[in-house]
C-alpha positions in Angstrom: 59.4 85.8 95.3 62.2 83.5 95.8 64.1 84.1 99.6 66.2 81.0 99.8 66.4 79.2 103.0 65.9 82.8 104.7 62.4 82.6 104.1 61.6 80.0 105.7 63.5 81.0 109.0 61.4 83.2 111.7 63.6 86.7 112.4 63.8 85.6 116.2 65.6 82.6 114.7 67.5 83.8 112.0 68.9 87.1 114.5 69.8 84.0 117.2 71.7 82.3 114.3 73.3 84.9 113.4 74.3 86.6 116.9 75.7 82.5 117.8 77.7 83.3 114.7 79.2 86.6 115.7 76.8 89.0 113.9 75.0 91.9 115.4 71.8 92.6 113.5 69.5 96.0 113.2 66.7 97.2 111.3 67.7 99.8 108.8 65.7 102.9 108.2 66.7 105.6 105.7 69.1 107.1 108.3 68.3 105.5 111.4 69.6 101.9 112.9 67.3 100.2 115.2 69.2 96.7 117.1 67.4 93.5 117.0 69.9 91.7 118.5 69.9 91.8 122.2 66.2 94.1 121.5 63.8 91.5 120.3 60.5 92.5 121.1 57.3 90.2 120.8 55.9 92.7 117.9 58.6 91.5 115.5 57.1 87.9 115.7 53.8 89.3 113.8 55.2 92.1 112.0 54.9 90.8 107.8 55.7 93.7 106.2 59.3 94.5 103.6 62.2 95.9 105.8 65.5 95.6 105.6 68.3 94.2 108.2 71.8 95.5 108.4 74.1 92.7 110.3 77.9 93.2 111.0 79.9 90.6 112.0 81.5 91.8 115.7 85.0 91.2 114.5 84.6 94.5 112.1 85.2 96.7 115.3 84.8 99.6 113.5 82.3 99.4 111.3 80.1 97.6 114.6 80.9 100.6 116.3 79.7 103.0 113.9 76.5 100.8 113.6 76.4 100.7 117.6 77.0 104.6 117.3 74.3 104.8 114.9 71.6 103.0 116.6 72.4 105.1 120.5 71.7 108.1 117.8 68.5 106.8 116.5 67.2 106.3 120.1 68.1 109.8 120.8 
């Protein structure tokens, strides 16, 4: 499976990149939205299996709200 350049970036990396860039970054779940950025934990360096990540660049207040929104609700 071709990934681009992504794949050859660690997530810790590529979630720094993209925070240094403006983004905030979660993992996406059906429903739920768990934050990366700012809630790295050391699992996510071994975890090798398909997921998906939801970024928003901070300027889109409100849709980084909703996310933000999302996430507080998934922790619930």
């Amino acid at each position: 499976m071709l990934l681009g350049k992504w794949g050859q970036f660690h997530l810790l990396d590529a979630v720094r990149l993209l925070d240094g860039k403006g983004f905030t970054c979660f993992w996406l779940s059906g429903p739920d939205l768990w934050r990366i950025t700012d809630c790295y934990f050391d699992v996510y360096n071994t975890w090798h299996y398909w997921s998906n990540v939801a970024c928003v660049h901070r300027s889109y207040t409100k849709l980084a709200e909703r996310m933000e929104i999302r996430f507080k609700k998934t922790l619930e």
